[in-house]
Each structure stands twice: as C-alpha cells, then as structure tokens.
C-alpha positions as CSV (number, residue, x, y, z in Angstrom):
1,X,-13.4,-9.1,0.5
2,X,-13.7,-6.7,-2.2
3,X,-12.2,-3.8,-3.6
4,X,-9.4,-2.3,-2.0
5,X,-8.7,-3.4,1.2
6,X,-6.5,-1.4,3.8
7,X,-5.1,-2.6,6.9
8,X,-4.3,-0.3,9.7
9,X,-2.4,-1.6,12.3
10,X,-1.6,0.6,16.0
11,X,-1.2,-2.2,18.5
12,X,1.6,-0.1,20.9
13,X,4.8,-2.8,20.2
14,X,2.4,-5.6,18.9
15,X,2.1,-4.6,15.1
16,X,4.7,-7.5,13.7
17,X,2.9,-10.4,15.8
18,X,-0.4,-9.5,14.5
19,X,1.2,-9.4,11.0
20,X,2.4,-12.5,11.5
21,X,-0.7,-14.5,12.4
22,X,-2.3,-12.6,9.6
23,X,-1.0,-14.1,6.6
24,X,-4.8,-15.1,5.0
25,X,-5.6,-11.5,5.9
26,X,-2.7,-10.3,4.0
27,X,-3.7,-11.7,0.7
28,X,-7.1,-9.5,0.1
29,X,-5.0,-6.9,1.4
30,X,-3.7,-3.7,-0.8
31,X,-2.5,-1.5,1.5
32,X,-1.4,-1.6,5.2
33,X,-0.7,1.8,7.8
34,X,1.6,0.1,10.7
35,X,2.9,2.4,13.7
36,X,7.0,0.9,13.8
37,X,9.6,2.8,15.8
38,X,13.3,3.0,15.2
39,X,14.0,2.2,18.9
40,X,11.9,-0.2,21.0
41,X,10.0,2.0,23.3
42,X,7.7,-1.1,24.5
43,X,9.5,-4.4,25.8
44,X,10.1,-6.8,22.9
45,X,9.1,-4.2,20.5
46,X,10.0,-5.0,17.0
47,X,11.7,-1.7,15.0
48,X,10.9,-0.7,11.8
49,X,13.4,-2.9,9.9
50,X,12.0,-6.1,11.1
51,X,8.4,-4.7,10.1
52,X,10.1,-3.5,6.5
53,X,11.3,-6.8,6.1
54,X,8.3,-9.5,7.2
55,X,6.5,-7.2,4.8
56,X,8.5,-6.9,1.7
57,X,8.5,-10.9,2.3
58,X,5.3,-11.1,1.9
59,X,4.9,-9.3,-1.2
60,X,4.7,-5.4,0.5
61,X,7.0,-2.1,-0.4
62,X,7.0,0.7,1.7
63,X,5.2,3.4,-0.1
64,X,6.5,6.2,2.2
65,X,6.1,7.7,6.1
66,X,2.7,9.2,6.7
67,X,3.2,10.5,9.8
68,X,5.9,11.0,12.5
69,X,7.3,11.7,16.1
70,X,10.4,12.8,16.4
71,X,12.2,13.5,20.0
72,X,13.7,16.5,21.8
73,X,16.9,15.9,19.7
74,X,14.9,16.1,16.3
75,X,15.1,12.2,15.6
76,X,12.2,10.4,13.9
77,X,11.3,7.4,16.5
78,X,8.4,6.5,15.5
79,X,6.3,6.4,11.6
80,X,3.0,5.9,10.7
81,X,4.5,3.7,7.6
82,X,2.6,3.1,4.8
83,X,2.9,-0.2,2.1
84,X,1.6,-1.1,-0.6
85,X,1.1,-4.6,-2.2
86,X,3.6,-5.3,-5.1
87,X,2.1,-5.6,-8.9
C-alpha cells in the first residue's frame, strides 16, 4: 500500500476482533475510524477502553471523537473514534 492508508471499521460489536486478526493490516495503516460504545449494546461487545487500549498497544493514539450518539439522558454511548498512528 501506498500513501496514506485509513481504516474504517463499523462491524456492530465486532470492531476489536477484527483489529485483532489485523495486525499486518495495521502496519501500512495511518489512520483508523472504529465505532466503540461505552456500554456493550451487542453481546460480548468490547467498550471503548478495551478498543483505546489494543490500539495504543499497537502504536495508535486517539486523535479525538468524530461522531456521536448520546441517549435520552444526554450520555455519549457510542463514538465514531478516530486514531492516528504514533511518529
């Protein structure tokens, strides 16, 4: 691959596992856009923090939100979370 590369992941609850058996793809990768809630809406769902961190352990920061849903009590569940590859 060439250039930059950006990875946009929306699997509904299946984002980390995908991440996971990723790792070659994650090398020619810049940028990744990864749906992650703060409360597992889908059985088994991974939440955000376990997205932040098999990222940042494999050399990603979260840039910032790019989207999100929020419920009827105002709460962000669920970010369209982008990261960035580290220098």
């Amino acid at each position: 691959m060439s250039g930059p590369v950006l990875l946009k992941l929306d699997l509904q609850g299946n984002e980390l596992a995908a991440l996971q058996g990723a790792q070659r793809v994650l090398a020619s990768v810049q940028a990744i856009v990864v749906e992650a809630v703060f409360r597992e809406i889908y059985v088994g769902e991974p939440c955000f923090n376990e997205v932040w961190s098999f990222l940042h352990a494999n050399g990603f920061k979260f840039k910032r939100p790019l989207a999100f849903t929020q419920n009827s009590n105002r709460e962000i569940v669920q970010i369209d979370a982008l990261f960035e590859k580290l220098p």
